[in-house]
Every structure is written in C-alpha cells, then in structure tokens.
LOSE-601317 format. One record per residue (C-alpha): residue number from 1; residue in one letter; z, y, x. Coordinates in nm, 2 decimals. Last residue first. Layout:
<lumba><k>NUM</k><r>A</r><w>Z</w><v>Y</v><u>X</u></lumba>
...
***
This chain:
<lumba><k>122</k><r>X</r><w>-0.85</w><v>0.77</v><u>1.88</u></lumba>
<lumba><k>121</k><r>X</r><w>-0.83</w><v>0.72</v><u>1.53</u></lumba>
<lumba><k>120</k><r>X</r><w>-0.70</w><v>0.38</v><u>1.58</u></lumba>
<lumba><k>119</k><r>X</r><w>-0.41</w><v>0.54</v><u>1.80</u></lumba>
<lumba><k>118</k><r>X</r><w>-0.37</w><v>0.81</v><u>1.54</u></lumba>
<lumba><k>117</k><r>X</r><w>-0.33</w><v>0.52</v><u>1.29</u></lumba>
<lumba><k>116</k><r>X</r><w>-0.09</w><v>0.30</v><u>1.44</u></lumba>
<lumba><k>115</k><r>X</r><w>0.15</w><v>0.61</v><u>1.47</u></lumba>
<lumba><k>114</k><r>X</r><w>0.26</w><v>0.88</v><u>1.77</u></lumba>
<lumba><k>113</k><r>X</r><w>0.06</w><v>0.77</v><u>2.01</u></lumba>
<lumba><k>112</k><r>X</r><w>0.08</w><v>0.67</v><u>2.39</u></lumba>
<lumba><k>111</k><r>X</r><w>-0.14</w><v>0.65</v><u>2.63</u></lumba>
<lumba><k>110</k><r>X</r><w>-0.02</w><v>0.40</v><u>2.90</u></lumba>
<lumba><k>109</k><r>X</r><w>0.00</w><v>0.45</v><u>3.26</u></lumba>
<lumba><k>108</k><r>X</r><w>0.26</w><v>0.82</v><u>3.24</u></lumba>
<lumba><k>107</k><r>X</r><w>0.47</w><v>0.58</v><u>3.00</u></lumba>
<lumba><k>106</k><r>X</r><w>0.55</w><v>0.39</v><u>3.27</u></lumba>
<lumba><k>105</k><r>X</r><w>0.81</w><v>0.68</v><u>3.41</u></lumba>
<lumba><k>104</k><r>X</r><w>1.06</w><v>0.39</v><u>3.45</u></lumba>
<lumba><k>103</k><r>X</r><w>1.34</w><v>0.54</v><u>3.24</u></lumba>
<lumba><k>102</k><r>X</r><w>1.08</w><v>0.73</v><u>3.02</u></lumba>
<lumba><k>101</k><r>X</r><w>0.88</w><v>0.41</v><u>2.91</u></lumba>
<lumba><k>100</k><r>X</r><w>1.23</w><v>0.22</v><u>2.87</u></lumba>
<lumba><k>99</k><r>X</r><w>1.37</w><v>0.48</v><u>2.65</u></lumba>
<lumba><k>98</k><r>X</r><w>1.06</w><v>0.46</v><u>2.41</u></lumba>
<lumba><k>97</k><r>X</r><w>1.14</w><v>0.10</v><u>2.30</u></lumba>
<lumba><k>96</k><r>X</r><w>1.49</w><v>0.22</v><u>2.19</u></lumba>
<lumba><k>95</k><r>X</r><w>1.33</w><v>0.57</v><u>2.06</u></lumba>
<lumba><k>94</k><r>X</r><w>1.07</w><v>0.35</v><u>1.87</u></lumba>
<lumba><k>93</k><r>X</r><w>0.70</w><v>0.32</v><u>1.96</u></lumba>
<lumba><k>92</k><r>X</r><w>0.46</w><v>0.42</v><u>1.68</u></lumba>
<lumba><k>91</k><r>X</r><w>0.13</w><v>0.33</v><u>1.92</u></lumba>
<lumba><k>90</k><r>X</r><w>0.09</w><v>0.17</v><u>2.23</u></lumba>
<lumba><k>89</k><r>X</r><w>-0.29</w><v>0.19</v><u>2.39</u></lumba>
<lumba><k>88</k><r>X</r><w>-0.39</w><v>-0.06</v><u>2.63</u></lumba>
<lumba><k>87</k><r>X</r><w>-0.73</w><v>0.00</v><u>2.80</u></lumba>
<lumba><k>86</k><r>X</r><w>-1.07</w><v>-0.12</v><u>2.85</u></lumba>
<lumba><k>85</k><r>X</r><w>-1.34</w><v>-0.17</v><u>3.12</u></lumba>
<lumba><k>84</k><r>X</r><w>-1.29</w><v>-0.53</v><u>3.18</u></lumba>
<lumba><k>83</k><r>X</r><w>-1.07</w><v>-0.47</v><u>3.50</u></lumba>
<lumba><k>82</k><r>X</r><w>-0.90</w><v>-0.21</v><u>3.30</u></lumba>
<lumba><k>81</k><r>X</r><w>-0.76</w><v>-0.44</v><u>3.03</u></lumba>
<lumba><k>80</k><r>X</r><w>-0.64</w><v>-0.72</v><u>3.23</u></lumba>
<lumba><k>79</k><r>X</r><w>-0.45</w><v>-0.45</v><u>3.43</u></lumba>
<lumba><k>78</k><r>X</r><w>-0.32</w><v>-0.25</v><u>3.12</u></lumba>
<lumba><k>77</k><r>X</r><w>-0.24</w><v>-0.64</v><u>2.99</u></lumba>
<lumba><k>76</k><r>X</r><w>-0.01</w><v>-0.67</v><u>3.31</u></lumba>
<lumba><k>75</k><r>X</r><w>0.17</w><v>-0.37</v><u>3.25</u></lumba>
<lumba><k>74</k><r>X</r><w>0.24</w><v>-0.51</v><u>2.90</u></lumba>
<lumba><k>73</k><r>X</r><w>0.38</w><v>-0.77</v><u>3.03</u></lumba>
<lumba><k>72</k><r>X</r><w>0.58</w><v>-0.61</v><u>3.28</u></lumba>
<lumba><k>71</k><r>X</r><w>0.69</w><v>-0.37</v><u>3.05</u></lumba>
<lumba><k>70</k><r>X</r><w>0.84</w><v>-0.71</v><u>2.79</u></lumba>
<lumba><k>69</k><r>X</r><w>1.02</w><v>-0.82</v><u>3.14</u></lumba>
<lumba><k>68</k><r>X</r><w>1.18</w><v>-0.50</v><u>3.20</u></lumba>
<lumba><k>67</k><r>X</r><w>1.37</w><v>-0.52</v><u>2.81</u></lumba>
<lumba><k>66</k><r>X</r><w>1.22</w><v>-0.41</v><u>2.46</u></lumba>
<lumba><k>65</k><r>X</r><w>1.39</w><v>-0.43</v><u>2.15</u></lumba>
<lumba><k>64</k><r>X</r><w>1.34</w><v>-0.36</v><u>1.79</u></lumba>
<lumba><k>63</k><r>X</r><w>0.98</w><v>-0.40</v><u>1.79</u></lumba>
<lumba><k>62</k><r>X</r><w>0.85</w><v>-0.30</v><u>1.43</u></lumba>
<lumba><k>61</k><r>X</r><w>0.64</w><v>0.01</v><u>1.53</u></lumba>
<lumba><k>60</k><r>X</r><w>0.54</w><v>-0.13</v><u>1.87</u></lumba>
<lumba><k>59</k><r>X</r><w>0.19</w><v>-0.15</v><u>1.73</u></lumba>
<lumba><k>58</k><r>X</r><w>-0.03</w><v>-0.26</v><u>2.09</u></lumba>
<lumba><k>57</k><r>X</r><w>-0.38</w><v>-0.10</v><u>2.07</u></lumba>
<lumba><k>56</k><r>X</r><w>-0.58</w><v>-0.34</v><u>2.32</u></lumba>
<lumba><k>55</k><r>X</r><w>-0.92</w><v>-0.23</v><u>2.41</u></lumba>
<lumba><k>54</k><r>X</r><w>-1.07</w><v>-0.48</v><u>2.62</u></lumba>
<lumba><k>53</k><r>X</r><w>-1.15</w><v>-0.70</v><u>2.31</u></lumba>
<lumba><k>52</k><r>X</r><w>-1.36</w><v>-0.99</v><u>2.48</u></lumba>
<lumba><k>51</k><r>X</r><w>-1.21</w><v>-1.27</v><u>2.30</u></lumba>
<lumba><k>50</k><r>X</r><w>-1.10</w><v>-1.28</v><u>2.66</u></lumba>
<lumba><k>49</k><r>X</r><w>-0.89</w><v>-0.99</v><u>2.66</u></lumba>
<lumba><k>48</k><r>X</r><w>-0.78</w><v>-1.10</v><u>2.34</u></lumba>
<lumba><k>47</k><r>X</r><w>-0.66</w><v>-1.40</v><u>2.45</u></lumba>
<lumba><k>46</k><r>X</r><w>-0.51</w><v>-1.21</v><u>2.71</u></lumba>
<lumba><k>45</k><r>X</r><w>-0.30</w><v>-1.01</v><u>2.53</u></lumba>
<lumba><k>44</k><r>X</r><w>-0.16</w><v>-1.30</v><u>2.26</u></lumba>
<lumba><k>43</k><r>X</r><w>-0.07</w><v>-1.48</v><u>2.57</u></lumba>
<lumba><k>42</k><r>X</r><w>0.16</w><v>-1.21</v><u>2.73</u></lumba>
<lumba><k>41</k><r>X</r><w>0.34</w><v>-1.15</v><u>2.40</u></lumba>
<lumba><k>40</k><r>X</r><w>0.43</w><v>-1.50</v><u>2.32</u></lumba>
<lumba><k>39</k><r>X</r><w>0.53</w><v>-1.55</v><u>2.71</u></lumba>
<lumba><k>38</k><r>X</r><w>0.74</w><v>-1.22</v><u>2.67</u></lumba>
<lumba><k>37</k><r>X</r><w>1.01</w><v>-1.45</v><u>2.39</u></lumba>
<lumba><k>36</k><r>X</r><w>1.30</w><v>-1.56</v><u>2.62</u></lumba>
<lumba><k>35</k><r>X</r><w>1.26</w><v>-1.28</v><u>2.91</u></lumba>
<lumba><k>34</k><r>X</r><w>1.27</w><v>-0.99</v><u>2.66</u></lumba>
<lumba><k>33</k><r>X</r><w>1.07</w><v>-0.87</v><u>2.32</u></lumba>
<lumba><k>32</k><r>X</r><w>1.26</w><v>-0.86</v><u>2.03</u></lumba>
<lumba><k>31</k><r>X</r><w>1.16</w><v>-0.82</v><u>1.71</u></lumba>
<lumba><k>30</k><r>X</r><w>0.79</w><v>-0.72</v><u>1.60</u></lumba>
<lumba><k>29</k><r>X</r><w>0.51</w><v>-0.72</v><u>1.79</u></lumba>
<lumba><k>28</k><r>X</r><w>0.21</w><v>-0.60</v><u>1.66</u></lumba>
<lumba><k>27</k><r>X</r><w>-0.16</w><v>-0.65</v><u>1.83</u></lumba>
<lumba><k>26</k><r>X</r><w>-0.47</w><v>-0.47</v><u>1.75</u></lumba>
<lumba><k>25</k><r>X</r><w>-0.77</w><v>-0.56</v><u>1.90</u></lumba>
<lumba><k>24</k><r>X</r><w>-1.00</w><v>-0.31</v><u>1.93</u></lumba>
<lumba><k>23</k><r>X</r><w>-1.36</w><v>-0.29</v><u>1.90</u></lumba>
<lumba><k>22</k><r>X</r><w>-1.38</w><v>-0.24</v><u>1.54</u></lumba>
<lumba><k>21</k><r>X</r><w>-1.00</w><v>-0.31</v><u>1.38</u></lumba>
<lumba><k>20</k><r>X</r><w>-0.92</w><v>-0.67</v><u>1.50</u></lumba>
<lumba><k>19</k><r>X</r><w>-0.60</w><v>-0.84</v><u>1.41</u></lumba>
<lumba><k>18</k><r>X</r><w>-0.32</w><v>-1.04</v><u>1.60</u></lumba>
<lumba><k>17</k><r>X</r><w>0.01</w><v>-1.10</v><u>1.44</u></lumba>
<lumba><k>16</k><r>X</r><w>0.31</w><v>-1.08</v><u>1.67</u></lumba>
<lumba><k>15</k><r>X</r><w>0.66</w><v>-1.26</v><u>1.58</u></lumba>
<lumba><k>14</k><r>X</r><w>1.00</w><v>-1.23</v><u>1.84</u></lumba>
<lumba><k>13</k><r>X</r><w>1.29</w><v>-1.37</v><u>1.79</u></lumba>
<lumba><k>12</k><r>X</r><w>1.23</w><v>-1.73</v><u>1.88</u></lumba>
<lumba><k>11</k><r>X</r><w>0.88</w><v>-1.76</v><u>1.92</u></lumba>
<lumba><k>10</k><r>X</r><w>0.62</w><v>-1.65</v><u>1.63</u></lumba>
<lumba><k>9</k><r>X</r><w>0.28</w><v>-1.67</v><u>1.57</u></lumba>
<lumba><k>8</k><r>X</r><w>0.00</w><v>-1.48</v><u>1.37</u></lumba>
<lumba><k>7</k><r>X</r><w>-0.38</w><v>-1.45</v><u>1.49</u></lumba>
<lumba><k>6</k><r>X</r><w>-0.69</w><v>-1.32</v><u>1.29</u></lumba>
<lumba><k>5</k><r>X</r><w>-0.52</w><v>-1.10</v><u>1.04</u></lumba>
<lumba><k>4</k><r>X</r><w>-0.78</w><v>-0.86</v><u>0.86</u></lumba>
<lumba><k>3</k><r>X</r><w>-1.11</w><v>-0.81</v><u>0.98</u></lumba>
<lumba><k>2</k><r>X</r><w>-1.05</w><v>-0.40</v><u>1.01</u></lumba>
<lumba><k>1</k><r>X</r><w>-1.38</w><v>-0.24</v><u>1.05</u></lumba>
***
C-alpha cells in the first residue's frame, strides 16, 4: 500500500521525498548527493528508521551525483537498518552513481535492483 508522499525537503542541490509503500519506506534522492547536502539524506534515513520502517528502498533513479560522503550515509543507514532487523535496498541506480558502488566494492553490502519497482517487488 503506497500512502503517497509523507516527507519532502530540499537542501541546496539535493531534494528527497519520503513515502511509504507497505513496510517499506521509500526514499528518492534526487540531485547531488556530497559533503554539502548528505545531512539531508542521513536524516531522512533515520527518521524512517525510527518511524519504525527498517526496510529502506532508497530510488537513486534521479540522483545525478554521488561522492564518498553520500556511501557513508547510506552505509550508515544499512547499519541502522540491520540492527532493527531490516535492510537498505537501492534501486534504478545510474552508471555515475553505480561507479562508486563498483570502485569501493560496496555494492557487494547493498542489494541492488535494476528499477523502483523490482525492488518493491522484492
């Protein structure tokens, strides 16, 4: 059941819109996500965590850019995830995004599908 947008909010050039879809929260980020705009990121995660959504699909489908500090975050919301019995799935990840996964071998944490859908599906 998809509740429509529950969260929206943007900083600098980065925007992510919160909504839950069953028992997973689904979070878009969309722009750029580096050292000036992770905060916005890293918030929107753990509010969801403690919302009580421990699974987090993350749509990477309209992120444009992605540096080390936008992993970390999302390495810390796998933790945040876990330790409540959940996970972070990424979903429809560009080959920008994509590179960073494969140059850090990251992507062997996460699972990773191909679209929104498959990872709702899932």
């Amino acid at each position: 059941m998809d509740r429509g947008t529950v969260g929206s909010a943007s900083r600098g050039r980065l925007h992510v819109e919160i909504r839950h879809h069953g028992a997973s929260a689904v979070v878009t980020a969309a722009g750029e996500l580096d050292h000036h705009t992770a905060d916005l990121l890293r918030e929107s995660l753990e509010s969801c965590v403690a919302d009580g959504f421990a699974r987090l699909v993350v749509d990477c489908s309209r992120l444009e850019f992605m540096d080390s500090t936008g992993l970390n975050v999302l390495l810390g919301a796998r933790l945040k995830a876990e330790a409540e019995g959940g996970a972070v799935h990424l979903a429809g990840m560009r080959s920008v995004v994509a590179r960073v996964f494969e140059i850090t071998g990251a992507e062997a944490v996460f699972t990773v599908h191909d679209s929104l859908d498959a990872a709702l599906a899932d």
